[in-house]
C-alpha positions in Angstrom: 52.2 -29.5 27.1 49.6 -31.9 25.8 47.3 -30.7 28.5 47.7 -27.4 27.6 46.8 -27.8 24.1 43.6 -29.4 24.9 42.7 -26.9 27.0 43.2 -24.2 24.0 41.2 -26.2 21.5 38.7 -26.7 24.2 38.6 -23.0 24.7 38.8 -22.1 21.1 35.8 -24.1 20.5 33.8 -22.7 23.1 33.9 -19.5 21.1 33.4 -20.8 17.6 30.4 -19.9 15.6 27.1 -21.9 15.8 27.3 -24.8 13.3 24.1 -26.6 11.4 24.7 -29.3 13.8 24.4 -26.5 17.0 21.2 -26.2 15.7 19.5 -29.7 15.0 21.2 -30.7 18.7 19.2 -28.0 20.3 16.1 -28.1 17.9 16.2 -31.7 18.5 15.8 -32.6 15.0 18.2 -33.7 11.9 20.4 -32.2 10.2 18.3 -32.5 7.0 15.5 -30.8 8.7 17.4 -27.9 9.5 18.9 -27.8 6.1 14.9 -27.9 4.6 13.8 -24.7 6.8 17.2 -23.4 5.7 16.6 -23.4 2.4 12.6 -23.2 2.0 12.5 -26.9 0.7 10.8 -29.8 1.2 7.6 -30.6 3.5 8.0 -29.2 6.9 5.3 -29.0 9.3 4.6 -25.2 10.8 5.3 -26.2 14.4 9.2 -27.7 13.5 9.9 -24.8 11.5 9.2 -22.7 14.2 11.7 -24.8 16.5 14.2 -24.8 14.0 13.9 -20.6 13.5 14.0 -20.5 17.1 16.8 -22.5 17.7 18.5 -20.3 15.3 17.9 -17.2 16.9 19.2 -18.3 20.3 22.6 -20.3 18.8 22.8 -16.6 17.1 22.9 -19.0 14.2 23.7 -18.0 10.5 24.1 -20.2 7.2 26.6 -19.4 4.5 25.5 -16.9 2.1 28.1 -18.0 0.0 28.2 -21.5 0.4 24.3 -21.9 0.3 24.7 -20.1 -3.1 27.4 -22.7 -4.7 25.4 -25.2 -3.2 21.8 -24.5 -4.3 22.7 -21.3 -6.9 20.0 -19.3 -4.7 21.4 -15.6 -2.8 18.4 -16.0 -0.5 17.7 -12.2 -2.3 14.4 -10.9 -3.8 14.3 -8.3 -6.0 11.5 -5.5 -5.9 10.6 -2.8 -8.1 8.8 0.0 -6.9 7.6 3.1 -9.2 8.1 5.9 -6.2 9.0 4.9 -2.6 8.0 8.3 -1.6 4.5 7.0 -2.3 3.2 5.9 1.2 1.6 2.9 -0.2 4.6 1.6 -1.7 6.9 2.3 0.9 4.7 0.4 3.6 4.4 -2.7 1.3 7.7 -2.5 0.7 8.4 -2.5 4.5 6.1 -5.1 5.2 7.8 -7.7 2.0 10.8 -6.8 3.5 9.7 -8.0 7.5 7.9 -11.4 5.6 10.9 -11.7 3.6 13.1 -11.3 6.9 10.6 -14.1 8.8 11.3 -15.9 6.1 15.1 -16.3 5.7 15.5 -13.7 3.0 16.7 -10.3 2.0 15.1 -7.7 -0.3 16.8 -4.9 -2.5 14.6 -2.0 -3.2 14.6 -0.1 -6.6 12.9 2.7 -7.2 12.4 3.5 -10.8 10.7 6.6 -10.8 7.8 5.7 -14.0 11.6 5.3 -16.2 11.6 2.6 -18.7 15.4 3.3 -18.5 15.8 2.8 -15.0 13.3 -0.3 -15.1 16.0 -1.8 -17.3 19.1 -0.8 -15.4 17.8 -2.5 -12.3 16.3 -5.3 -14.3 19.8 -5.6 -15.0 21.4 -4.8 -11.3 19.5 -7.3 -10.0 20.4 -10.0 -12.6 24.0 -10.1 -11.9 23.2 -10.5 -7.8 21.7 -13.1 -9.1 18.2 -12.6 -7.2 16.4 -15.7 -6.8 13.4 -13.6 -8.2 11.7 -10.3 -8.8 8.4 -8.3 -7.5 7.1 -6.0 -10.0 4.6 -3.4 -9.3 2.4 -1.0 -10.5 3.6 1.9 -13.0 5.9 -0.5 -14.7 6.1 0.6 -18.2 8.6 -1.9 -20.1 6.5 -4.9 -20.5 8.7 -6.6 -23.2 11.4 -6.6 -20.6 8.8 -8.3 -18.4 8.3 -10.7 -20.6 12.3 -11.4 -21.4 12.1 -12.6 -17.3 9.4 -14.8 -18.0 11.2 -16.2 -21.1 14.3 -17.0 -18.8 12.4 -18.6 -16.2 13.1 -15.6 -13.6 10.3 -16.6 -10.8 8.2 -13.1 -10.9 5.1 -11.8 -8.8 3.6 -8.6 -10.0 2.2 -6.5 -7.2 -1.0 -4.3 -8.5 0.3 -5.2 -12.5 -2.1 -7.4 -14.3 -1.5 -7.6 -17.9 -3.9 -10.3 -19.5 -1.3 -10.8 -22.3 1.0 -12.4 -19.4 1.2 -15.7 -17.8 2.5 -14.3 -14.0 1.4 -14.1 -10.6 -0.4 -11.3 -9.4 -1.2 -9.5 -6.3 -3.5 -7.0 -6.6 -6.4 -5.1 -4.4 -10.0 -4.9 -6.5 -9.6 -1.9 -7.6 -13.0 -1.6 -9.6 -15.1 -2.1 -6.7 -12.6 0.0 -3.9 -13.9 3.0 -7.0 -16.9 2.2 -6.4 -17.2 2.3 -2.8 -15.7 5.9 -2.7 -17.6 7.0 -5.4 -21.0 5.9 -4.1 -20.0 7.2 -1.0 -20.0 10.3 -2.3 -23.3 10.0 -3.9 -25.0 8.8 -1.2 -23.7 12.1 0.9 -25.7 13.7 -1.5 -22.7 15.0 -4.7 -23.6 15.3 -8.0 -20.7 16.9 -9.2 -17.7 14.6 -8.3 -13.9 14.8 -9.8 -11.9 11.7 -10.2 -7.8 12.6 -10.3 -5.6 9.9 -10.8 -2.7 8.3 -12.7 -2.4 7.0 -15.9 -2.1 3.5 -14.6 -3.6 0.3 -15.0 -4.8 0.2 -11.4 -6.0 4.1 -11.6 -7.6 3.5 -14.6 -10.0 0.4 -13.3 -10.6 2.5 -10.7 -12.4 4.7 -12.7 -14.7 2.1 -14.3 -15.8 1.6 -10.3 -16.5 5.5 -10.6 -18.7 5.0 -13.9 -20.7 2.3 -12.2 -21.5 4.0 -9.1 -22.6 7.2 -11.2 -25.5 4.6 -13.4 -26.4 2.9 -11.0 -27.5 6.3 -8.9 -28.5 8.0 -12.0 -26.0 10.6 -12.0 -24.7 12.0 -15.1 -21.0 12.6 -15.3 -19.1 15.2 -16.4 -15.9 13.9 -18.5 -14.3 17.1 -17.8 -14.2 15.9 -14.0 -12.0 13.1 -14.8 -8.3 14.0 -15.2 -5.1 12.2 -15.0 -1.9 13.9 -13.6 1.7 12.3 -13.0 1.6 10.8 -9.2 2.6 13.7 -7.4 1.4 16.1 -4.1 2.1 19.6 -6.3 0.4 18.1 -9.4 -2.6 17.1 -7.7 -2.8 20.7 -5.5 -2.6 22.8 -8.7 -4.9 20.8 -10.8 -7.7 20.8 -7.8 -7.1 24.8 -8.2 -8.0 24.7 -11.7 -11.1 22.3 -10.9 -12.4 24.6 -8.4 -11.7 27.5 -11.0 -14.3 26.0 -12.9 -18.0 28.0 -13.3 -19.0 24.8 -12.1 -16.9 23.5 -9.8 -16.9 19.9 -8.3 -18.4 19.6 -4.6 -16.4 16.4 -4.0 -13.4 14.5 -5.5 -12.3 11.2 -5.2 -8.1 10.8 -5.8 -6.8 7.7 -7.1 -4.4 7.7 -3.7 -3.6 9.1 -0.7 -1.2 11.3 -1.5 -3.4 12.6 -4.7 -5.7 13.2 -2.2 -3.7 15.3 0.2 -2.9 17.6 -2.9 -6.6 17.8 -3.1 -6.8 19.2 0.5 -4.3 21.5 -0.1 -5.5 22.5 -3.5 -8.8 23.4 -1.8 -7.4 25.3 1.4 -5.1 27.6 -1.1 -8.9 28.3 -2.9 -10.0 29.3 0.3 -12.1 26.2 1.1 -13.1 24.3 3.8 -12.8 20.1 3.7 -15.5 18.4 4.3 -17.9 21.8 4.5 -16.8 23.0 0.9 -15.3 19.9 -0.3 -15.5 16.5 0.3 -12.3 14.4 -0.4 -11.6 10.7 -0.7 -8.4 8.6 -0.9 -7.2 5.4 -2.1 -4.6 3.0 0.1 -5.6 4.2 4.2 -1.5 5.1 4.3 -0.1 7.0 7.5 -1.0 10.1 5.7 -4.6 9.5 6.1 -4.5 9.3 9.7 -2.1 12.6 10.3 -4.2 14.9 7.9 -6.6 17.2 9.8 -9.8 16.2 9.4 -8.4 12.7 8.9 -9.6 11.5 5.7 -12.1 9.3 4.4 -10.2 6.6 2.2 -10.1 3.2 0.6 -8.0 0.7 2.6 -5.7 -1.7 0.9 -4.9 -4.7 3.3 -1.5 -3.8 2.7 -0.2 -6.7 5.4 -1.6 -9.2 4.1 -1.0 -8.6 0.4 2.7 -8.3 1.2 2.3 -11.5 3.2 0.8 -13.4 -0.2 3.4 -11.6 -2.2 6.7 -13.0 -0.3 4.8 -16.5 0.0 3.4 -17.1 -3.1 7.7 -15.8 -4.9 8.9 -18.6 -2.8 6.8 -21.1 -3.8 7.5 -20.4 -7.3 11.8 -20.3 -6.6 11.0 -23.4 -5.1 9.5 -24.9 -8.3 6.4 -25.8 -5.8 3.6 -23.3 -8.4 2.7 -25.1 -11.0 -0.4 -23.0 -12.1 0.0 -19.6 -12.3 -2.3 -17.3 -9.6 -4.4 -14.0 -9.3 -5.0 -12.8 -5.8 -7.9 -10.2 -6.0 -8.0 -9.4 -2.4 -11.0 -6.6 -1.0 -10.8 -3.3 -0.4 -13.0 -1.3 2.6 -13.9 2.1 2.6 -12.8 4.2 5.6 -14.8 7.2 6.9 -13.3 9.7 8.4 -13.4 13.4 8.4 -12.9 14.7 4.7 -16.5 13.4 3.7 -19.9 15.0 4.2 -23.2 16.3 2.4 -23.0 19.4 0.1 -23.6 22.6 1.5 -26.3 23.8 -0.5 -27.9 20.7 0.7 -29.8 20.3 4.3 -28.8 17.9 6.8 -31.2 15.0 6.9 -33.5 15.0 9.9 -33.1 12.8 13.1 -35.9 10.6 13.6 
């Protein structure tokens, strides 16, 4: 009988989940280390990390949500706040926090507040009682003294293409002055005189528009103030708006949209006018989203290295759960224009001559 018994326990055992010690046997490390990569603490060196993750992964290994919570009062959970996930750009940063969040040991809940102070709140709230070990903020948030409540509690935050000068945060944003520029002296260059700026009444939008006045002084174009409108962030508002532009007696010959999906409103604004992009109008985007690449002629944009800012984003919010940022950080990272088929010389203009 006593044989037996052994023989179940031994049995039983052989299919019982993966423990922490499983791990630091086959990872061929401690306990405590395992417990550090676990739980983003303390100073691990890239390569044991890596052995500890995989070790993981082949035990099929997976720590306590619950119990690591008790223990520590952390969910493992972010937090982020999006203004429309049917934006491209926010939905492939989004992605990509998610996959860096996933690499590193954590899960992400999406919000998407659709520009509503009332919804900002509600989720603001959500969150709170999941207890998310911190929030990422983006652009189009409107509630700032709601912003600032997290900061008074402490709440680790990263704001994503949100930069308010009045508050002490991290920041991950994409330079939007000069990516305006770029597009906009693109467009000069080509030969325009006449060039529309649509965009948002957002911070980020709205910066982008100083890059548009600069490029215009420093080729000695004069702008027309009627040329800059801003419309709420969406395909049909952009398409109708570029209707009444062209409707104009003196319509633009280019426009340059504060993003991607602005700009394919633009294209279709023009089309339904009868036009022809680039031959009747040249259009530039902001954010080189899949949409830029599945339009036809694939248009000419400005990127936003939108892997590596979700990269910094995930890194630099653990850092700061981990009490590890003392000084608070802006990221300013580069943008690069793209040209591609939506951009050419005006057509009362002749082509240059080959030399």
């Amino acid at each position: 009988m006593g044989n037996r018994v052994r023989k179940g326990f031994r049995k039983a055992r052989r299919y019982m989940a993966p423990t922490i010690y499983d791990v630091a046997k086959k990872a061929s490390v401690s306990i405590a280390t395992v417990s550090k990569v676990i739980n983003n603490t303390g100073r691990i060196s890239e390569p044991t990390r890596v052995k500890v993750l995989e070790a993981m992964k082949q035990l099929d290994y997976r720590p306590s949500v619950v119990a690591s919570a008790l223990t520590r009062k952390k969910t493992d959970t972010l937090g982020l706040l999006v203004p429309d996930i049917s934006n491209p750009f926010f939905s492939e940063i989004a992605r990509n926090i998610e996959d860096r969040a996933h690499e590193r040991g954590l899960s992400v809940i999406i919000c998407s507040t659709d520009y509503n102070e009332e919804k900002e709140k509600k989720y603001i709230d959500l969150l709170k009682r999941k207890q998310v070990d911190g929030f990422i903020i983006s652009s189009g948030f409107k509630n700032l003294d709601l912003l600032k409540s997290l900061m008074d509690q402490n709440i680790p935050v990263v704001m994503l293409a949100l930069d308010n000068p009045s508050i002490n945060v991290n920041v991950i944003s994409v330079d939007d002055h000069r990516g305006g520029y770029q597009a906009t002296a693109h467009l000069l260059a080509q030969g325009h005189e006449n060039i529309a700026y649509i965009g948002e009444d957002v911070r980020s939008s709205n910066i982008r528009i100083f890059g548009y006045r600069e490029a215009h002084e420093d080729y000695g174009v004069p702008i027309d103030e009627e040329n800059i409108v801003k419309i709420p962030s969406t395909m049909d508002d952009s398409r109708e708006m570029t209707k009444k532009l062209l409707g104009r007696p003196n319509p633009p010959t280019a426009v340059f949209a504060a993003n991607d999906l602005l700009a394919i409103g633009v294209i279709q604004g023009a089309r339904e006018k009868g036009l022809n992009v680039p031959e009747d109008l040249s259009v530039v985007g902001f954010d080189d989203t899949i949409l830029a690449t599945i339009t036809v002629p694939m248009l000419t944009t400005v990127a936003q290295p939108i892997t590596a800012m979700g990269n910094k984003i995930v890194d630099v919010l653990i850092e700061e759960i981990g009490g590890k940022k003392k000084v608070k950080e802006r990221n300013l990272f580069t943008p690069s224009l793209i040209i591609r088929g939506t951009t050419g010389r005006p057509h009362n203009l002749p082509k240059p001559k080959a030399n």
